[in-house]
C-alpha positions in Angstrom: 32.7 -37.5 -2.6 32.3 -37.8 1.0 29.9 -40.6 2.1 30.4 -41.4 5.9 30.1 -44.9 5.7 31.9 -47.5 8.0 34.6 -48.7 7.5 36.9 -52.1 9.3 40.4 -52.6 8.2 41.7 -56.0 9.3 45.3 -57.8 9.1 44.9 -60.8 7.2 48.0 -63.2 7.9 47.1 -65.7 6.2 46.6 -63.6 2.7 49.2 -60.7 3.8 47.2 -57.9 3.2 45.0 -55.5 5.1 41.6 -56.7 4.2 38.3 -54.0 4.4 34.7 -54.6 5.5 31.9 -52.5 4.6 29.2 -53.0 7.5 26.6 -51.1 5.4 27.0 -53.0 2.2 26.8 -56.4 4.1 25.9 -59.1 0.8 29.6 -60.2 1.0 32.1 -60.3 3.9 35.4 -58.1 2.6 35.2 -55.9 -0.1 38.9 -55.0 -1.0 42.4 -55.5 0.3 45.9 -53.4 0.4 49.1 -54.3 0.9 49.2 -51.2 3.2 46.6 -49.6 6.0 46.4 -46.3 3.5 45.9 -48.2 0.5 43.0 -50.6 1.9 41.6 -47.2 3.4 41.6 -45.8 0.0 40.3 -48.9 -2.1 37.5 -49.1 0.4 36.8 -45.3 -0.1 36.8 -46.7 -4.1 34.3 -49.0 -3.4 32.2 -47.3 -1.3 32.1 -44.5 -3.8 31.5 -47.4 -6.8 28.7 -48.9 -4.7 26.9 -45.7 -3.7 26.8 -45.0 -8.1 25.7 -48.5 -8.6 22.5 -48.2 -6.2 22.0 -44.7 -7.3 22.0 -45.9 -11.1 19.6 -48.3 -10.1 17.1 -46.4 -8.2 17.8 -48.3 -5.4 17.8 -46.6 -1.4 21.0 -46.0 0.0 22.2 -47.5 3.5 22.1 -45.5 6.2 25.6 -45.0 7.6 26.1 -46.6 11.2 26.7 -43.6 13.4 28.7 -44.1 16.9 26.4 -42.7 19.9 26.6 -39.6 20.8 26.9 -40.0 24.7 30.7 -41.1 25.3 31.7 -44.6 25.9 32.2 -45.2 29.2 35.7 -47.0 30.3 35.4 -49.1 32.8 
């Protein structure tokens, strides 16, 4: 499925992986890792996907994704 959920892929050098944050599912602060940009991308797309079931299952509301304005960014 295609949730459009947030999504912040950091280097970690200390554990030497990409780690991923989930801004909408905030209750911890990284969610998954890769050892590569593509696979953190898709293990977070895993997890969002796993997380969007779990709530569902649970008759629980789902987050509401964090959209970007829709005037442009101004650069200074």
């Amino acid at each position: 499925m295609n949730y459009h959920y947030s999504m912040v892929i950091q280097w970690s050098e200390e554990d030497k992986l990409f780690l991923v944050h989930l801004p909408e599912f905030p209750w911890q602060e990284f969610h998954t890792h890769g050892r590569t940009y593509e696979e953190a991308a898709r293990n977070g797309q895993e997890v969002i996907e796993t997380f969007v079931e779990m709530l569902k299952e649970e008759n629980k509301v789902l987050p509401e994704p964090r959209m970007l304005p829709k005037k442009p960014l101004q650069v200074a």
